[in-house]
VEXDREN-2710 file (C-alpha; in Angstrom, 1 decimal):
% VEXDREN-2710
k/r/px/py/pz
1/UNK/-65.4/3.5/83.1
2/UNK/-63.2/1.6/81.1
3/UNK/-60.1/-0.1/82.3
4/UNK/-57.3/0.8/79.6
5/UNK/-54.4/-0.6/81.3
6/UNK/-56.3/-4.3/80.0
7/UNK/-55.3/-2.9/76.3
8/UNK/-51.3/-2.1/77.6
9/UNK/-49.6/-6.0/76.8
10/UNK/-51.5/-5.8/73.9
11/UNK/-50.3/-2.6/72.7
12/UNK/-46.5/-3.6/73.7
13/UNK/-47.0/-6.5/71.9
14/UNK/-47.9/-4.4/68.4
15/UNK/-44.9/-2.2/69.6
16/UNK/-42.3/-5.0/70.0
17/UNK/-43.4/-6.9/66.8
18/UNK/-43.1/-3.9/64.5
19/UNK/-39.8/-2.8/66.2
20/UNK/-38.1/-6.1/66.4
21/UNK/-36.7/-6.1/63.0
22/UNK/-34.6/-2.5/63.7
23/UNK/-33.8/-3.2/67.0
24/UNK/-32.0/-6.3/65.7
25/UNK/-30.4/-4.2/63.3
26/UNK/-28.8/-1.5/65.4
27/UNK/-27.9/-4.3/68.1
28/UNK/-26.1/-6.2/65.1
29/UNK/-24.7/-2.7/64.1
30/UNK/-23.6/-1.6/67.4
31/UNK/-21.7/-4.7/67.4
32/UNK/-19.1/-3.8/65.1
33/UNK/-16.7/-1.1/64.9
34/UNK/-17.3/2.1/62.6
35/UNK/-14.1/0.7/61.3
36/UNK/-15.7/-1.7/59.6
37/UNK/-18.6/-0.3/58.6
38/UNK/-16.6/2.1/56.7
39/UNK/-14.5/-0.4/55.0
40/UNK/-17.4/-2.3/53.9
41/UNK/-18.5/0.5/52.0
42/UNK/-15.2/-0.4/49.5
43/UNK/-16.3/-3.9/48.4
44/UNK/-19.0/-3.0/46.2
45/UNK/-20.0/-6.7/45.7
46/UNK/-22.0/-6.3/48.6
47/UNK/-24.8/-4.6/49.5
48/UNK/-25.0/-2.5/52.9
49/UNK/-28.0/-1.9/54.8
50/UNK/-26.4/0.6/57.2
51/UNK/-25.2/3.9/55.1
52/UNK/-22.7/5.4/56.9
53/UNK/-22.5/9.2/57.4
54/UNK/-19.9/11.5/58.1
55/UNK/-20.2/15.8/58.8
56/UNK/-16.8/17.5/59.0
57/UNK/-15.9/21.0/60.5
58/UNK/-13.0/23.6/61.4
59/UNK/-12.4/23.7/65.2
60/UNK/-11.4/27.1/67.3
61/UNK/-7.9/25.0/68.6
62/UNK/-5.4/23.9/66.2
63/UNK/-2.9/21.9/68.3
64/UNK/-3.2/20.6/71.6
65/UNK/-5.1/18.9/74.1
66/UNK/-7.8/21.2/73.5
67/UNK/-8.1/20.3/70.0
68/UNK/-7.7/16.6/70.6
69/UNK/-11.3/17.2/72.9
70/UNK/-13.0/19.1/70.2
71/UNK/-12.3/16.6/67.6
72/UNK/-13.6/13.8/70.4
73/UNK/-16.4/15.7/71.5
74/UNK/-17.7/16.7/67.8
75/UNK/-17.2/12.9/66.8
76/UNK/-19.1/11.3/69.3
77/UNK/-21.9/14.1/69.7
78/UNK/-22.5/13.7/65.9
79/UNK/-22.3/9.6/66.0
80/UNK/-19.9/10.0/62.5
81/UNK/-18.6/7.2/61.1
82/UNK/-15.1/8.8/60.4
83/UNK/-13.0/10.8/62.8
84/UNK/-11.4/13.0/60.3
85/UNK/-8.6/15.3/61.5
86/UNK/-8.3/18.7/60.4
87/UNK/-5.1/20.1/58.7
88/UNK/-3.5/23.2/60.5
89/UNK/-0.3/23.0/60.2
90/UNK/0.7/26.7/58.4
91/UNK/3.7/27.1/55.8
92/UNK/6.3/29.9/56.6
93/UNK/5.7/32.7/54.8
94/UNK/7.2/33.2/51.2
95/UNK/6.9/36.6/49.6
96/UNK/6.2/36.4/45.6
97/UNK/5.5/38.4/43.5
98/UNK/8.0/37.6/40.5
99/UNK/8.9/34.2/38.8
100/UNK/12.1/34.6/40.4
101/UNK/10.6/34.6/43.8
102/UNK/8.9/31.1/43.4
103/UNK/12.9/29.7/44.4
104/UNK/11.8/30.7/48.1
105/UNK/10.1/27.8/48.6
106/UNK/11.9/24.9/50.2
107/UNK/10.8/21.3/50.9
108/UNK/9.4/21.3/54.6
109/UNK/10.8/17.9/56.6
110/UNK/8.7/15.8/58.4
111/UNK/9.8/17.6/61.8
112/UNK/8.1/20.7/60.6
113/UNK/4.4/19.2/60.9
114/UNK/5.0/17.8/64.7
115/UNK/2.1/19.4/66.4
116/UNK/0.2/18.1/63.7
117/UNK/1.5/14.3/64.5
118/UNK/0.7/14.8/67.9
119/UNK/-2.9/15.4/67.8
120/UNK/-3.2/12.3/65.3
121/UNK/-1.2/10.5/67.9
122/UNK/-3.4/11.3/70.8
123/UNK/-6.8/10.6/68.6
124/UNK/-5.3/7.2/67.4
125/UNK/-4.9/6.7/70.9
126/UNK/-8.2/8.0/71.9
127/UNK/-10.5/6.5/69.4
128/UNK/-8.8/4.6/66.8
129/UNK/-10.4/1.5/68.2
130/UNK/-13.9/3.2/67.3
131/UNK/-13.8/4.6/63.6
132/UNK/-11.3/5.7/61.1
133/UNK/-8.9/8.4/61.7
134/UNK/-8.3/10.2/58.5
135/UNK/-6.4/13.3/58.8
136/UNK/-7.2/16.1/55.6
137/UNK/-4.3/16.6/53.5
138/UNK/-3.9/20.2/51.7
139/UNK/-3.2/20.8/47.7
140/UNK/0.7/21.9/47.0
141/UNK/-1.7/25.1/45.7
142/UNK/-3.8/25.6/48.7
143/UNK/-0.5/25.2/50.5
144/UNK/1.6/28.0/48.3
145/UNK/-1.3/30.6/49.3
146/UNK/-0.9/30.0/52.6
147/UNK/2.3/30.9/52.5
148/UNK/2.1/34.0/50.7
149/UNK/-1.0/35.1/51.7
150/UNK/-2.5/35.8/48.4
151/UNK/-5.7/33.8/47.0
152/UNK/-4.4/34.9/43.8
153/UNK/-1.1/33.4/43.0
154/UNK/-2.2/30.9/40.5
155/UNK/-2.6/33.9/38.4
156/UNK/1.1/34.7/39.4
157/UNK/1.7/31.0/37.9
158/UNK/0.0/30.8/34.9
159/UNK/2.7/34.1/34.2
160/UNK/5.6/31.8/35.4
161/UNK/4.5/28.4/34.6
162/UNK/8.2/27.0/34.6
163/UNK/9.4/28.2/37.5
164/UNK/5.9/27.7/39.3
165/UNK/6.2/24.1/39.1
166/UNK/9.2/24.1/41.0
167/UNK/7.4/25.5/43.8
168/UNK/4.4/23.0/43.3
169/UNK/6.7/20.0/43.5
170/UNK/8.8/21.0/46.5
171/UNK/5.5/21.6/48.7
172/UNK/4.6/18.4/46.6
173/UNK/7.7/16.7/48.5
174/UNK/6.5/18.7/52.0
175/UNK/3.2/16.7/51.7
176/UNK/4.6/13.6/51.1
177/UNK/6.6/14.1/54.1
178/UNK/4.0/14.8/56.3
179/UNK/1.3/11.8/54.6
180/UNK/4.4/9.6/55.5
181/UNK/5.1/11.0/58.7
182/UNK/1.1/10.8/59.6
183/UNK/0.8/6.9/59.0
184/UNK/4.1/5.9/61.2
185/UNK/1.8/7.9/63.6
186/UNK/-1.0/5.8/63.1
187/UNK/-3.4/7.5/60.6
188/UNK/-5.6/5.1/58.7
189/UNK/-5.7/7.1/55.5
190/UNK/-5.9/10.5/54.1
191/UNK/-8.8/12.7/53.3
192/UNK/-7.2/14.4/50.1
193/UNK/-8.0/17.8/48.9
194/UNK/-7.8/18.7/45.4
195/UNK/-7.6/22.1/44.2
196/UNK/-6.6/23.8/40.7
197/UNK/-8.9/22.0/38.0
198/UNK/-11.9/24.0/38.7
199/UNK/-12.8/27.5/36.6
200/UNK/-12.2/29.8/39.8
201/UNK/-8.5/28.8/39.7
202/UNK/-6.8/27.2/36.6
203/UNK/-9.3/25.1/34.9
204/UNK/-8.8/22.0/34.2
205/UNK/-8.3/22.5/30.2
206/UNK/-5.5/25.6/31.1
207/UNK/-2.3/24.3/30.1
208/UNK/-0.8/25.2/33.7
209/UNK/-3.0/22.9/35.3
210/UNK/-2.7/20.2/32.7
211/UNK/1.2/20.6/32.6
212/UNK/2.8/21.7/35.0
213/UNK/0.3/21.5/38.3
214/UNK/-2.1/18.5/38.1
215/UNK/0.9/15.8/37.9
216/UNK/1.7/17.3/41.2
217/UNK/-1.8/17.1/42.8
218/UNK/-2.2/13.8/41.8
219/UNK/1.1/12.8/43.2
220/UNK/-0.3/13.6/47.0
221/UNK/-2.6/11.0/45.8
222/UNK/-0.1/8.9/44.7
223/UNK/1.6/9.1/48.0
224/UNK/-1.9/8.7/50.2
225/UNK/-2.4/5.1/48.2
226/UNK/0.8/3.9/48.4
227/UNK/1.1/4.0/52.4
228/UNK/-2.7/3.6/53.2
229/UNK/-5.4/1.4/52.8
230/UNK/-8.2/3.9/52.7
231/UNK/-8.0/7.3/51.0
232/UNK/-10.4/9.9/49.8
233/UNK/-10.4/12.4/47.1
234/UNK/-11.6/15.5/48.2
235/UNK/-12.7/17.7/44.8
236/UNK/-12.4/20.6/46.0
237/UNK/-15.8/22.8/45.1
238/UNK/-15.8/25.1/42.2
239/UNK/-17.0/24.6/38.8
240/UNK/-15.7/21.4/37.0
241/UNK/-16.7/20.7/33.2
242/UNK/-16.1/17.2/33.4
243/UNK/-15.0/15.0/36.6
244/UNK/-13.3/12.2/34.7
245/UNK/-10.2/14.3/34.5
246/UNK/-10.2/12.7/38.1
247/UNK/-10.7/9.5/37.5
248/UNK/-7.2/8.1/37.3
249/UNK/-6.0/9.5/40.9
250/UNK/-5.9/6.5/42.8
251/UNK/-8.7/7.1/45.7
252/UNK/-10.5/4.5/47.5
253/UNK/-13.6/6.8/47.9
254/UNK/-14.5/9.9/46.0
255/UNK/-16.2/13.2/47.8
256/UNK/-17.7/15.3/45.2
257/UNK/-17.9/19.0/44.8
258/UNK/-21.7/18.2/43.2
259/UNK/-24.4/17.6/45.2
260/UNK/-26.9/17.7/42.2
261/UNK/-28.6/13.3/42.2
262/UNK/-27.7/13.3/38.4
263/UNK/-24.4/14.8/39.3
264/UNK/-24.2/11.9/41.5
265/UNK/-25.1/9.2/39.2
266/UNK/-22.9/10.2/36.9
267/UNK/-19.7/10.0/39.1
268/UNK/-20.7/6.4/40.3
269/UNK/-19.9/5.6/36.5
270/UNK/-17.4/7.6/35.9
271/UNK/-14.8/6.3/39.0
272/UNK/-16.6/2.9/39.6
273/UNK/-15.7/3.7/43.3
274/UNK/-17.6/4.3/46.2
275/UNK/-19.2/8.2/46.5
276/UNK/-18.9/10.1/49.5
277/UNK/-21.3/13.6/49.6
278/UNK/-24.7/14.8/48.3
279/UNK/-25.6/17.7/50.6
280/UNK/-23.9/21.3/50.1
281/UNK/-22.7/22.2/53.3
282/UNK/-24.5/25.8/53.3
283/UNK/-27.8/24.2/51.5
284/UNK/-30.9/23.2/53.3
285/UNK/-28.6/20.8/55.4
286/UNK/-27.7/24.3/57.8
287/UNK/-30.4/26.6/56.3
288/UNK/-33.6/24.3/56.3
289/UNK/-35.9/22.8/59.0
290/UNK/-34.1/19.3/60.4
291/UNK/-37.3/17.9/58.0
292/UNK/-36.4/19.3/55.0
293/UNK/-32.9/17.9/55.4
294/UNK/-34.1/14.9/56.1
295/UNK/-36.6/15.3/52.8
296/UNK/-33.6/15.7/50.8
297/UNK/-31.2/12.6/52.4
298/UNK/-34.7/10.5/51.1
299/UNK/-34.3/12.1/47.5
300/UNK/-30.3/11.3/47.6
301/UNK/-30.9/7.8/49.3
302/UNK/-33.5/6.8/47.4
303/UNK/-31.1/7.6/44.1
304/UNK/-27.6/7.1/45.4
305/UNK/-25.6/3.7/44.7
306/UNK/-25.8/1.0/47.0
307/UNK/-22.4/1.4/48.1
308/UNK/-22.7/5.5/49.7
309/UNK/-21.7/7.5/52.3
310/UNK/-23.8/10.7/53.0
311/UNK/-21.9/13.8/54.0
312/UNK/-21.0/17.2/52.6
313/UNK/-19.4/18.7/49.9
314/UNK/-17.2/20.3/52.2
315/UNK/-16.8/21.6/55.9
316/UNK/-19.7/22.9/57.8
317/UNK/-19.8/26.1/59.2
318/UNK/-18.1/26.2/63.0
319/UNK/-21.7/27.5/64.2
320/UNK/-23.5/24.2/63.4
321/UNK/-25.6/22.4/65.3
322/UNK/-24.0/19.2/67.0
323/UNK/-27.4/17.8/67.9
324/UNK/-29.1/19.0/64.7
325/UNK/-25.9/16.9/62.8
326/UNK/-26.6/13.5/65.2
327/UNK/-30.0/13.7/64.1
328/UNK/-29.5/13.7/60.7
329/UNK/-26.8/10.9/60.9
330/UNK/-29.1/8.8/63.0
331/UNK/-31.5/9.3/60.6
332/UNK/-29.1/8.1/57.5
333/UNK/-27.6/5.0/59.3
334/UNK/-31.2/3.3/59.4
335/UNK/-32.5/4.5/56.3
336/UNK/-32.4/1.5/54.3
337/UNK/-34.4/-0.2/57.1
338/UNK/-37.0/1.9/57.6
339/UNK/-38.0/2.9/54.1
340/UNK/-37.9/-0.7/52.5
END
C-alpha cells in the first residue's frame, strides 16, 4: 500500500507557492486602516488592487447604546470598509395642507439632533481608529415628509412653489446645523441623500425642482464639502433622465441610483469622481444564490473604473444576511488579485 503522507511537503509546497502572492496581499492589506483604503479610492492617479466594499442597513434601535452595538456589530460581522451611521433623528410634526401652512416650519438648532451626536460620538470613539464614520444626511424634502407625514407633499409644493421654498431652506438651515454639529463631534464626512430630481417626485426638468428646491439640495452638499474631507452623494433611486444635472454638487464620491454597467460607465464620465454602487439592494444581491451575486460583482468588476467601491444602490433590507454580506465583501476586496 502506498505511503501518501511521502506526497504531503510536496503538496504544501504547490499550496504555499500558489498562495504566497494573496497572502502577501491581505497581510499588506491588514496592515492599514480601512481609513486609508477608502481615501485612496479619491486619488484616481493610482490604481488600487484592493476594491473596497461597503453594505448599509436600517437598525431596530435608533439612539442609544443599543444602537451604537448594532452599528459595531453589523460593521465588523460584514468586514465593510465604511462605518456609516444611520439618520434618525425625526422632525416635529407640522400639519399642511395649504401654502399658508408651509410658515410652520422653523429652523431646528443644533441641540435638537443630540441623541444623534451621541451615537456618532460613541462610534468615533469606538471605531474611528478602524474605518470612516460617515453619518447619512436626509434631503430638506425627505425631511418635510417626515414631518407631516405625507409622501405626497411635493405635490402640495409644486401648488405653492413660493412659499414651499421657504420651508425647503429653513430645514435647509436645520441640516446644516446638524452636518456642522456632526463634525465637531467627530464625523469624517457625510453620506448625502438626494431626493426631488427623479420622475416619482418633481423631476428634474419641473420648474419646482429646478427653481425653487434643487439650490436647496445642493446646498446640504455645499455644507458636507465645506467642513469635511470626504463626502458622498447619495442619488436617491427613482427614475433620472440624465445624471449630469448632478454633476456640479460638490461630492467626493458618487452612489448611484443605477446599477445597470453602462449606467455605470457613463457616470465615471460624467462626474470624473470615484463611483460607489452597482448592485440593487433587492436584486440578486438578497434574492440570488451567494454565486450568482458573486457572478454579477465579476460582470461589474470586470467593467467598473479602476478607482470603485462596490455597494448598493441603497439600504438592504433589515432581514439580511450578516454572513451572506461578509462573504460577498471578502470576495470584492481580493478580486483584482485573484482574477488577474
Amino acid at each position: 500500500m502506498r505511503n501518501n503522507n511521502i506526497f504531503k511537503p510536496v503538496l504544501l509546497a504547490v499550496f504555499v507557492a500558489a498562495t504566497a502572492g494573496q497572502t502577501a496581499f491581505a497581510q499588506n492589506i491588514s496592515e492599514q486602516s480601512k481609513r486609508e483604503i477608502v481615501l485612496r479610492v479619491l486619488d484616481q492617479s493610482k490604481q488600487n488592487d484592493y476594491v473596497p466594499s461597503a453594505f448599509f442597513l436600517h437598525f431596530p434601535d435608533k439612539f442609544g447604546y443599543k444602537a451604537v452595538k448594532e452599528h459595531l456589530d453589523f460593521f465588523h460581522a460584514t468586514n465593510n470598509d465604511i462605518l456609516k451611521v444611520q439618520y434618525e433623528t425625526l422632525p416635529p410634526h407640522w400639519e399642511i395642507k395649504t401654502g399658508a401652512d408651509f410658515n410652520k416650519v422653523q429652523v431646528l438648532p443644533e441641540a435638537y439632533f443630540e441623541e444623534q451626536f451621541k451615537v456618532i460620538e460613541d462610534l468615533v470613539r469606538e471605531a474611528g481608529h478602524e474605518a470612516l464614520v460617515i453619518p447619512t444626511v436626509y434631503s430638506p424634502l425627505m425631511i418635510l415628509q417626515q414631518a407631516t407625514g405625507n409622501r405626497e407633499i411635493y405635490k402640495l409644493a409644486e401648488k405653492y412653489p413660493v412659499e414651499a421654498e421657504k420651508a425647503f431652506e429653513k430645514l435647509a438651515y436645520s441640516i446644516e446645523n446638524y452636518i456642522r454639529g456632526a463634525r465637531k463631534r467627530g464625523a469624517d464626512g457625510f453620506y448625502v441623500s438626494s431626493h426631488g430630481g427623479n420622475k416619482e417626485w418633481f423631476g428634474q426638468y419641473n420648474k419646482v425642482f429646478l427653481n425653487h428646491y434643487r439650490k436647496w439640495d445642493k446646498y446640504i452638499s455645499e455644507v458636507a464639502a465645506e467642513v469635511a474631507p470626504i463626502n458622498i452623494l447619495h442619488i436617491c433611486g427613482g427614475e433620472y433622465e440624465d445624471l449630469s444635472d448632478w454633476a456640479d454638487y460638490p461630492a467626493s464620491i458618487i452612489n448611484l441610483p443605477e446599477f445597470d454597467l453602462e449606467k455605470i460607465k457613463k457616470a465615471q464620465e460624467v462626474f470624473h469622481r470615484p463611483i460607489f454602487g452597482g448592485l440593487d439592494h433587492h436584486g440578486v444581491l438578497i434574492n440570488g444564490s451567494i454565486e450568482e451575486a458573486k457572478a454579477q460583482v465579476d460582470k461589474i468588476l470586470q467593467n467598473a473604473p479602476q478607482n470603485f467601491i462596490l455597494g448598493a444602490n441603497c439600504t438592504v433590507p433589515n432581514e439580511t444576511d450578516y454572513a451572506r454580506l461578509r462573504e460577498l465583501v471578502d470576495y470584492v476586496h481580493t478580486w483584482r488579485q485573484t482574477h488577474k
